[in-house]
N, C-alpha and C positions, 0 to 999 in steps of 0.2 A: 301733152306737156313737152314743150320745144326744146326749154332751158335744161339740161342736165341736173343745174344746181340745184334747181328745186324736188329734184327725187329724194334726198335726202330727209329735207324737212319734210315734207308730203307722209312718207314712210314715218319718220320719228312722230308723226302728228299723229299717224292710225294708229303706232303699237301703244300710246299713250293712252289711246281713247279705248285701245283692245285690254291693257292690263286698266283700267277702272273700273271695268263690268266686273259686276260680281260675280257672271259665269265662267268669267276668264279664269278668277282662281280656284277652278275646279279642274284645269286642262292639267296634267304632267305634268312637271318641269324637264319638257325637253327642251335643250339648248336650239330654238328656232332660227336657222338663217334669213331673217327677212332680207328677201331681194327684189329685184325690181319684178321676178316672175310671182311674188306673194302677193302685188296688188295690182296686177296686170288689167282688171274690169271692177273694180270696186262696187259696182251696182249689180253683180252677181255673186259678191262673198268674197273670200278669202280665198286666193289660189294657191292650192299647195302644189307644187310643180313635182313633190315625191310620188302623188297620187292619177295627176295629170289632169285635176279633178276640182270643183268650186266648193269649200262649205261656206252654203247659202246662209246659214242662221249660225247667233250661240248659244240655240242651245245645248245643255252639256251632251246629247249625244252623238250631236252635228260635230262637236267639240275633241270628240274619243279619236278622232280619225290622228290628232296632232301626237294625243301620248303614245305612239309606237311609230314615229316615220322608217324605221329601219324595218319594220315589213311592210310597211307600206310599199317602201321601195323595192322589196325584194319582188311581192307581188306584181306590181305594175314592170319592171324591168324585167325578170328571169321571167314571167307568165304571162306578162303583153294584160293585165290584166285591168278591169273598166272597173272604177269607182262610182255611184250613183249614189247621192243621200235623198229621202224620202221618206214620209207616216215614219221621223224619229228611229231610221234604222241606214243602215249603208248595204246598200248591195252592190256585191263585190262578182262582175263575171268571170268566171278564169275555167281553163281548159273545158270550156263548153256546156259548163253548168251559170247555174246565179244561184248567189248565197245570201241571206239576208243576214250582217251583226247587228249587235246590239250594243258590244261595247268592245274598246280597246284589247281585250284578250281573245276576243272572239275572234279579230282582224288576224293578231299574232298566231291563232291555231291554223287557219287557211291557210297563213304563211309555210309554216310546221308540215301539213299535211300534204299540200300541193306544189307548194317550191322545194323545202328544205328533203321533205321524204321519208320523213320519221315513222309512215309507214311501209317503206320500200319493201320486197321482199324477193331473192331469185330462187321461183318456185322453180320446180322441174316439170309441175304439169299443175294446167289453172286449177284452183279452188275447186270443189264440188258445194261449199260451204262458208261464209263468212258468218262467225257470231261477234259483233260489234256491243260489249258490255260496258256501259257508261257512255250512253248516244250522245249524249249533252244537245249540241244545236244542230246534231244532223251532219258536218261539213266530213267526220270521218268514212259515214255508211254511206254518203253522197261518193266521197270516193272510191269505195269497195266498188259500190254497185255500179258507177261509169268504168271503172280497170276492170271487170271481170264480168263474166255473163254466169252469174250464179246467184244459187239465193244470199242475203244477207236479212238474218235476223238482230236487231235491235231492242235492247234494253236500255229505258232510263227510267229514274226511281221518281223525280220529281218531276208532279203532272205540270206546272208553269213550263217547265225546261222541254217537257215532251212536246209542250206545241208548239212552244216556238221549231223545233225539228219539223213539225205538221207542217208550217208555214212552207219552210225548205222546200220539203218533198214536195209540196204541191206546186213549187216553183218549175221545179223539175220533173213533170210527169211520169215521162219516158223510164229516166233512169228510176225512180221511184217505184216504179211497178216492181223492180227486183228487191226491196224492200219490205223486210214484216216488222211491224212497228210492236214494241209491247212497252206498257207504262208501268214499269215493276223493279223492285232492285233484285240481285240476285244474293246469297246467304248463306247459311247451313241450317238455316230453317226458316219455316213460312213464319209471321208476324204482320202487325201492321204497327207502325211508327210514328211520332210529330217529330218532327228535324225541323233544324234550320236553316231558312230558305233566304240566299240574297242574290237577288236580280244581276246584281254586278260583280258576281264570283261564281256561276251555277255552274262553271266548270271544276270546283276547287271544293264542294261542296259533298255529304256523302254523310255515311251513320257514323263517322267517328271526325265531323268538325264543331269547332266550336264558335261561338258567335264572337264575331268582330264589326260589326258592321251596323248603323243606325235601322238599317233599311230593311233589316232581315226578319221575318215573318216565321212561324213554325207551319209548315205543312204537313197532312198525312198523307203516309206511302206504302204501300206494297211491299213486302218482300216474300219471294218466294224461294224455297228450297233449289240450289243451282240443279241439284241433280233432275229434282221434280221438273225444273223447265225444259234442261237442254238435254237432258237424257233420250226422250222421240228425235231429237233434232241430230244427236249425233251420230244414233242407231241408223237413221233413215238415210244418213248422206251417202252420195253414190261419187264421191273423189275424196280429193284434202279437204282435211275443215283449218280454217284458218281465225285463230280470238285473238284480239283486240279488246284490250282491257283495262280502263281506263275510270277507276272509282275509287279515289282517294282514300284505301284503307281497306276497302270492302274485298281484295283481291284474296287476300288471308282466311278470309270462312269460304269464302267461294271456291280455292282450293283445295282445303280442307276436304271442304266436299267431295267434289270431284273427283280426290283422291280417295277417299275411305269407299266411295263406289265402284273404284276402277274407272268410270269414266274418262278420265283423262288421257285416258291411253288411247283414246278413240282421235285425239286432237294431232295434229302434225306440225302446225306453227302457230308461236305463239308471238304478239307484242305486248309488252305488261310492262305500264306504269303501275311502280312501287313506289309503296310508302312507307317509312316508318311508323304512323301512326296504327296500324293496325297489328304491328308484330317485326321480327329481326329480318331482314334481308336472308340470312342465311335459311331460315326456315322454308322460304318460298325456293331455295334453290335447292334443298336436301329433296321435295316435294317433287320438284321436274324433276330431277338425277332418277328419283327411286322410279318413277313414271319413266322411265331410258329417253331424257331431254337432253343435249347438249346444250348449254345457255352460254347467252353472252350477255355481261352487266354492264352500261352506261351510268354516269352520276353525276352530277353538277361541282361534286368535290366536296358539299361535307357529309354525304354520305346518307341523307334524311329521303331521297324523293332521286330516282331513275329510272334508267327502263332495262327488261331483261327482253333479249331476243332469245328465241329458242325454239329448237327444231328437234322433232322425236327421232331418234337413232336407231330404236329398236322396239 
């Protein structure tokens, strides 16, 4: 296309023909800057120049790449990171792994995990120990087990959510091998459950959500007593153990537990997404203090959902 004038119309023609699809209005409403780098090969797709990357189809999951360009960006810029869409999923490579999403949030935690840092931590000597509770799709134990050369065991409650994690790991062999997978939630006691199950939330998901969602299915699950699972695991570790804890609610019996067994005092660092739904902020913080924790509370600001960092002092 020689004439300049014609970019214009040409563009105003595709986004005309992109907002008629009915899949179209399933994308975000992110404010999109169509430029001249969004229809750069049109018979490869849509070129998002945040991602550096084509989405060839629309369908809605080729589609999820649009509703979060702001880690899209972050990833491909801060992590030099490769976008691939394929069999209805993105895989995303960054620092040496490949991740397979499945939707828009799932782009957002790789951002969270491997750009942003959310689980940083300046240990004083490596891990002997990761326990990673509430695996979701794998992209956090994925990072344990590339930063550290120790075991990481893995807990997630919902068997859908578990394999898609499976999928991961077997992306990743290498680092995989430092992984124990378990398909269980964890509690203050053993049960089995029907929860509800939505494909397009499994990270947001847990025993105290409640359904919003057309799509959502009731699955059954596992729960086992925390102290029953992790109690051999934290007897036996030969350094720090380091938890990662991420279960929308569930963090509350699980330390309950812990606590009424003494176990926790076995633990040295923690990162713990908090909710309200399961009990008071303060609760969970009386819990580490009495276990000799020093914490430190993050929040979004109205105070429902954050995270405590926290390191055992004595």
């Amino acid at each position: 296309m020689k004439n300049p004038l014609l970019r214009p119309k040409r563009l105003l023609k595709n986004l005309a023909l992109f907002r008629s699809l009915k899949t179209a209005t399933r994308v975000h409403p992110y404010p999109l800057s169509f430029n001249r780098g969004h229809t750069r090969d049109l018979s490869k797709g849509i070129y998002v120049p945040e991602a550096k990357a084509f989405i060839p189809t629309l369908e809605p999951e080729a589609l999820a790449l649009l509703a979060d360009l702001f880690s899209v960006r972050v990833i491909q810029e801060n992590l030099n990171g490769n976008f691939e869409y394929r069999d209805k999923k993105w895989f995303i490579d960054v620092c040496g792994l490949r991740i397979a999403t499945t939707t828009s949030i799932d782009i957002s935690v790789v951002a969270e995990i491997f750009s942003q840092g959310i689980y940083e931590m300046s240990l004083l000597e490596p891990p002997g120990l990761v326990l990673d509770i509430g695996m979701n799709f794998g992209a956090a134990s994925l990072y344990f087990a590339n930063k550290y050369d120790c075991p990481v065991h893995a807990f997630e409650i919902f068997p859908p959510t578990f394999e898609l994690a499976e999928a991961n790991f077997q992306l990743n062999p290498k680092v995989a091998d430092r992984i124990t997978r378990h398909c269980k939630g964890l509690g203050d006691k053993d049960e089995e459950l029907s929860l509800a199950y939505d494909p397009d939330n499994k990270g947001g998901l847990g025993l105290y959500y409640s359904a919003k969602s057309t799509k959502e299915q009731l699955v059954k699950v596992e729960v086992v007593r925390a102290t029953t699972a992790l109690g051999p695991l934290l007897e036996s570790s030969q350094g720090p153990v380091v938890v990662k804890m991420d279960c929308e609610g569930a963090e509350f019996p699980i330390l309950r537990d812990l606590d009424s067994s003494e176990l926790l005092r076995r633990v040295d660092y923690m990162i713990l997404e908090w909710h309200t739904v399961g009990g008071e902020l303060s609760e969970l913080l009386d819990i580490l203090h009495r276990n000799g924790f020093a914490s430190f509370v993050q929040s979004d600001g109205d105070w429902k959902i954050g995270y405590i960092r926290a390191v055992r002092m004595k």
